[in-house]
C-alpha positions in Angstrom: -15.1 -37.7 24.7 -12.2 -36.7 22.1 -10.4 -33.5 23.1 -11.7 -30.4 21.1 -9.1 -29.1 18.4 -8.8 -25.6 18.1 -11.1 -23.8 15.5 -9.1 -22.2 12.4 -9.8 -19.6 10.3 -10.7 -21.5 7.4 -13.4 -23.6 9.5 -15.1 -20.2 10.3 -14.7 -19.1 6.1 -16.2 -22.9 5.5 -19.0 -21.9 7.9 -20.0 -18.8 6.4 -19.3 -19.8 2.7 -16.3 -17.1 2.1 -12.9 -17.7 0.7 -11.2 -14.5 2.1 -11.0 -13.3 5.9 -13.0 -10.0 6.9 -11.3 -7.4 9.2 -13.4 -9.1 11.9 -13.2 -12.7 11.6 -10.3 -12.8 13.8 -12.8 -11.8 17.2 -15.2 -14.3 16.1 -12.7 -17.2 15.6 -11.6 -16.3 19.3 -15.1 -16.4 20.5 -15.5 -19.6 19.2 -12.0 -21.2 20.7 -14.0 -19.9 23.7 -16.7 -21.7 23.6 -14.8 -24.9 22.8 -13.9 -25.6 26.7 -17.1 -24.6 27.7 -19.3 -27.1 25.5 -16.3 -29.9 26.1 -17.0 -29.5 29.8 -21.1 -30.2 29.7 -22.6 -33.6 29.7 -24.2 -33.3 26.6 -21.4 -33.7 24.9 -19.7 -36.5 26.8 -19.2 -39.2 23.9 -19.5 -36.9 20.9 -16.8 -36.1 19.2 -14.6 -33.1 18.5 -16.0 -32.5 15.5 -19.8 -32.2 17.1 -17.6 -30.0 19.5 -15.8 -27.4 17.0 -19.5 -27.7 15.0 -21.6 -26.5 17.7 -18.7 -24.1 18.6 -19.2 -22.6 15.1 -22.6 -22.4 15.4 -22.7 -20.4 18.4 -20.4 -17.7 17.0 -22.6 -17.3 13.9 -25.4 -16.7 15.8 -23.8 -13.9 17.9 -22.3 -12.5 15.1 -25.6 -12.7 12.8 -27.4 -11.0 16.1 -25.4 -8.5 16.1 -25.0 -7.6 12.6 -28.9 -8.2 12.3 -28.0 -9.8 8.9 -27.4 -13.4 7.6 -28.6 -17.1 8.4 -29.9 -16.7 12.1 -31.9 -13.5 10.8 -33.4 -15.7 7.5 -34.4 -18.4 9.8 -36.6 -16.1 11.9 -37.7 -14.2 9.3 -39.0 -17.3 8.2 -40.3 -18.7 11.1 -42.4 -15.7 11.9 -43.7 -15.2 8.7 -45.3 -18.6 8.9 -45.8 -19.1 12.8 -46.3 -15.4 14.1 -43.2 -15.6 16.2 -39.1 -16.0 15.7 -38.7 -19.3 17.0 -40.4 -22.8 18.1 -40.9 -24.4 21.5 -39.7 -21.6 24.4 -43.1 -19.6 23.8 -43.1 -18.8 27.3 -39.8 -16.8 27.1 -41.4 -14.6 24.4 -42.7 -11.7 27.5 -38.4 -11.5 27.5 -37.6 -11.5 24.0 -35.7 -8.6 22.1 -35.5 -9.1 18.6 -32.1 -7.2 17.8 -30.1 -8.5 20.9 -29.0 -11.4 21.9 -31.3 -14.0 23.9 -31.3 -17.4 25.8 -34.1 -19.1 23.9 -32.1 -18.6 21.1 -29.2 -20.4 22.5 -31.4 -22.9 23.3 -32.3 -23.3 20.0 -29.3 -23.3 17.9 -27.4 -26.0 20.9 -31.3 -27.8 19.9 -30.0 -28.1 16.3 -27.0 -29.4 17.5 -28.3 -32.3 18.8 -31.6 -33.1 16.9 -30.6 -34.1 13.5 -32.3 -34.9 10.8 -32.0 -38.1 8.4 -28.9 -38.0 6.3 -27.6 -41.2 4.9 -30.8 -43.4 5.4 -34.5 -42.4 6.2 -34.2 -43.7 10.1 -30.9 -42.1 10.5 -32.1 -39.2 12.5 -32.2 -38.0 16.5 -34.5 -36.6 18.5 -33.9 -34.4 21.3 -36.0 -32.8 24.2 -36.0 -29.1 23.6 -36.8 -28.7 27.3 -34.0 -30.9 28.4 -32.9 -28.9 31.8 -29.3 -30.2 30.7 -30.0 -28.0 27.5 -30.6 -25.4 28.9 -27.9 -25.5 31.6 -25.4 -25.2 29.0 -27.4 -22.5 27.1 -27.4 -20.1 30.4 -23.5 -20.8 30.6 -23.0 -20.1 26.5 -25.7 -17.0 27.0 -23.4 -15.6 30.0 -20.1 -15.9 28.1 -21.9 -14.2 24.8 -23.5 -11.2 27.4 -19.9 -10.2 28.5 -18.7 -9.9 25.0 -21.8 -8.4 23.4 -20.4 -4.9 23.8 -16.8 -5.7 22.5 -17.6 -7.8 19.5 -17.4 -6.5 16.1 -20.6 -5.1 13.8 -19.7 -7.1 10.8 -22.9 -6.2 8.3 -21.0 -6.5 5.0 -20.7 -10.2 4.9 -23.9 -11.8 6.0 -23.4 -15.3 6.9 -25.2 -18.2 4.8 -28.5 -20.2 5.5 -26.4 -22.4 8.4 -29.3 -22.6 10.8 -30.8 -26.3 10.4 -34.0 -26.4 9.3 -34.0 -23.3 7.4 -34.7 -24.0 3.6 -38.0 -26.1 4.7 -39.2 -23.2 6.3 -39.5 -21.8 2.7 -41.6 -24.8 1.2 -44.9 -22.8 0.4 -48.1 -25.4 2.1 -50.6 -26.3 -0.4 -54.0 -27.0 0.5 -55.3 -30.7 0.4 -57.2 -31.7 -2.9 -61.2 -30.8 -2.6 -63.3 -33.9 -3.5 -65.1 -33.1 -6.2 -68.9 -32.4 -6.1 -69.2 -35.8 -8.4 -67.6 -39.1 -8.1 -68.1 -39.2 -11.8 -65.8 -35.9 -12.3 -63.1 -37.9 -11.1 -60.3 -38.0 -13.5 -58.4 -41.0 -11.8 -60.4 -44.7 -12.0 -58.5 -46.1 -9.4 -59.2 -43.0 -6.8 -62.8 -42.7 -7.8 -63.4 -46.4 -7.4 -62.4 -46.2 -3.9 -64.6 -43.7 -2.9 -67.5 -45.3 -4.6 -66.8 -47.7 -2.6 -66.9 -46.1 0.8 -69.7 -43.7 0.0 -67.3 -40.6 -0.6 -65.0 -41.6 2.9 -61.2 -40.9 2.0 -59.3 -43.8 3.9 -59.4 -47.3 3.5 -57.3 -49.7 6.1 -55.9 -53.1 4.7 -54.6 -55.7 7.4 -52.4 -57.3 5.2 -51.3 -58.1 1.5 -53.5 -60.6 0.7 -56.7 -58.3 1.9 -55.4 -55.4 -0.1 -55.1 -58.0 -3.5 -58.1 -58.9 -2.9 -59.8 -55.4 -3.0 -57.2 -54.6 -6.2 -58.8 -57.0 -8.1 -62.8 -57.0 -6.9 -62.9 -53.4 -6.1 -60.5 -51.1 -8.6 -60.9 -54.0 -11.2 -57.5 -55.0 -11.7 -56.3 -58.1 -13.5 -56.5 -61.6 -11.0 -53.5 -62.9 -12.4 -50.0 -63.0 -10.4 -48.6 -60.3 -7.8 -50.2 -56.9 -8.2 -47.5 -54.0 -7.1 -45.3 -57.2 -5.9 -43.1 -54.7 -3.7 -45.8 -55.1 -0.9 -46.4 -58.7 -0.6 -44.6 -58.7 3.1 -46.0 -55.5 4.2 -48.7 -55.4 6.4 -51.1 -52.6 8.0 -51.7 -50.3 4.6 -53.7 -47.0 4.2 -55.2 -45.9 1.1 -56.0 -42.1 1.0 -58.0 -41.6 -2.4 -58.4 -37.8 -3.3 -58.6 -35.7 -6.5 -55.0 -36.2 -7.5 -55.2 -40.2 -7.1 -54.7 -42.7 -4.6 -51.8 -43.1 -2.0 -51.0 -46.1 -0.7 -49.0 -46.2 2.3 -47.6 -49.8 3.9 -47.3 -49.8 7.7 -48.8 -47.0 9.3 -52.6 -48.1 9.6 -51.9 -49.0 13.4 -51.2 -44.7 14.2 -54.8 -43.3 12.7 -57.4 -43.1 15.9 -60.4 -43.3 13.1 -63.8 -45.3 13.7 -63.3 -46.7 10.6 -60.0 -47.9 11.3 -60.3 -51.8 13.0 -56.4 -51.9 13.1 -55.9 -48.8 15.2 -53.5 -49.8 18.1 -53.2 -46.9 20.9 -50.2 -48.6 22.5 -48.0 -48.2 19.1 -49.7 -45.1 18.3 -48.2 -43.4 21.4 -44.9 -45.1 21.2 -44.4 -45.0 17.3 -46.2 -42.6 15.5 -44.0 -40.1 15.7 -41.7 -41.6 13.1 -44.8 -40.6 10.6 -43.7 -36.9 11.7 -39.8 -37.9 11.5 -39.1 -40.2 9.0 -38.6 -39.3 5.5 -40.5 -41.3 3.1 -42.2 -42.9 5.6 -45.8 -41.7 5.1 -46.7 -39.6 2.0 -47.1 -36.0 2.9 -50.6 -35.6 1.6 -52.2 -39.1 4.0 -49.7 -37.2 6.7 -51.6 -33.8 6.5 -54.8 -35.3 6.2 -54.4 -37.1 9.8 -53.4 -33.7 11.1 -56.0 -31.7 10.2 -59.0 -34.7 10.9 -57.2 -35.1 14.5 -56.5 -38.8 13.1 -52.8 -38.6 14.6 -53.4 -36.7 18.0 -52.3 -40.1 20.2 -48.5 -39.6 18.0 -45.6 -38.4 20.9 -41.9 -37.8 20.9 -40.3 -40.1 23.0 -39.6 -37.5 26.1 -41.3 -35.7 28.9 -44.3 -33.5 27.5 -43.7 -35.5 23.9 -47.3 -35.6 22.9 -47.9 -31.5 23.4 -44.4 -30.9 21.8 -45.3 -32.7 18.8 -48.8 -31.7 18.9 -48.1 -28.1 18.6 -45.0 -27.7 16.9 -45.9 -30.6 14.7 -45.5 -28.6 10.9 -42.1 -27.2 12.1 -41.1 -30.4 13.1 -42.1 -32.3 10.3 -40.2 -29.3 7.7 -37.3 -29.7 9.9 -36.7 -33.6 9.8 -38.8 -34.4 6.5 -36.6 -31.3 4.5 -37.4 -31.7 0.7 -40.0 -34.3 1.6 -42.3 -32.2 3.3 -45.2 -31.4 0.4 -43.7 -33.3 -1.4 -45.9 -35.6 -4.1 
């Protein structure tokens, strides 16, 4: 592990997206050089550098100082979060009895040091982490952040004028409105896209269709949807293998390598084993599934064998899966 550098003032203007110091920046720069030591000391950050260090340092001071103010990011995230979940945050549900909305509170903790350690894609749509939210390390470390923030909570500084920015991860996609899945129509016939309404002629109104490999899939192009029999049809797949089709109202989707994840009778190449130990990255990956076929195995129970790769994975993902999905998918959640 790198030694932590100290935390400046114009990483804490950075972090709340300011270009001139308040009258009490200077507490909440201390309180972070606190924390520094404190996070450098725990396991979870043996390896990571001084950056993830200083970053998670940061974070922690922004939520005290947004808790206390009642303003800024932390306050728009569970805003957010309750107006589309009932309740401020994910995962610690059984904390809730404890909760206090305009204090400080460990869940909360746990949740922000959460951020700091699941992390969505960012340079390529596998470059992402996941991370237990009931890791007891986790929550070591948030008792030991919680304590330090309890014996300053009466000394530190109301700042309400400058409300920090959106900073919490996860944030924006909590503001992507869900739209409902497309209603079949009460007529094949009504159906403004061929290729959609030839599929579900052909399975007597069913929505999915599962293709073990490229040469099956061809092979329904052309006797099926009527396509031309002459070269490569959508060439781009000829070495993928294990395709849905989900044909609806607004067309048909077509998604390579994720037939072996949807637990449906009609499905011959569903595989429980790689269901359990890979479909998560349908709920993870951006990209990797489109978002309409994704919500369509959620609501049918099609995907109800997918589990994160940790203790109690399968319930996690289960029950938190729409946060989870806007908070690694971002703009690609609903997307088309």
């Amino acid at each position: 592990m790198k030694t932590a550098s100290s935390i400046y003032p114009a990483a804490w203007l950075h972090a709340n997206g300011r270009k001139r110091l308040s009258d009490t920046d200077e507490w909440y720069v201390a309180f972070a050089n606190q924390l520094v030591p404190l996070l450098q000391k725990s396991e979870l950050f043996a390896g990571r550098t001084a950056n993830d260090i200083n970053h998670a340092a940061l974070a922690l001071a922004l939520y005290l100082h947004d808790a206390i103010a009642q303003t800024g990011g932390w306050k728009e995230f569970t805003a957010r979060h309750a107006a589309l979940y009932g309740k401020p945050l994910p995962f610690y549900d059984r904390m809730e009895d404890r909760y206090v909305a305009d204090e400080i509170n460990l869940p909360d903790v746990a949740l922000v040091l959460w951020t700091c350690f699941a992390l969505p894609a960012r340079r390529s749509p596998r470059d992402y982490t996941l991370y237990d939210p009931y890791d007891p390390a986790l929550h070591a470390l948030a008792q030991e952040v919680y304590a330090l923030m309890d014996n300053a909570f009466n000394e530190a500084p109301v700042d309400d004028a400058t409300p920090s920015p959106h900073w919490m991860r996860g944030t924006a996609a909590l503001g992507i409105p869900s739209r409902p899945l497309p209603e079949q129509p009460a007529r094949l016939a009504d159906m403004a896209d061929a290729n959609a309404r030839h599929c579900l002629e052909h399975t007597g109104g069913y929505p999915l269709q599962y293709f073990a490999d490229y040469p099956v899939l061809r092979r329904f192009f052309v006797d099926v949807l009527g396509w031309p029999d002459s070269g490569q049809l959508l060439p781009t797949l000829a070495g993928e293998r294990e395709f849905v089709i989900y044909a609806n109202a607004r067309g048909m989707l077509l998604a390579p390598g994720v037939a072996a994840y949807f637990r449906d009778p009609h499905n011959p190449l569903y595989n429980p084993e790689r269901a359990a130990a890979e479909g998560y990255r349908l709920f993870c990956e951006p990209g990797y599934c489109p978002f309409d076929l994704l919500k369509l195995g959620i609501n049918r129970g099609l995907l109800a064998d997918a589990q994160l790769p940790f203790a109690h994975g399968q319930e996690t993902l289960q029950w938190y899966a729409d946060f989870l999905m806007r908070y690694y998918l971002g703009h690609y959640y609903e997307a088309d």
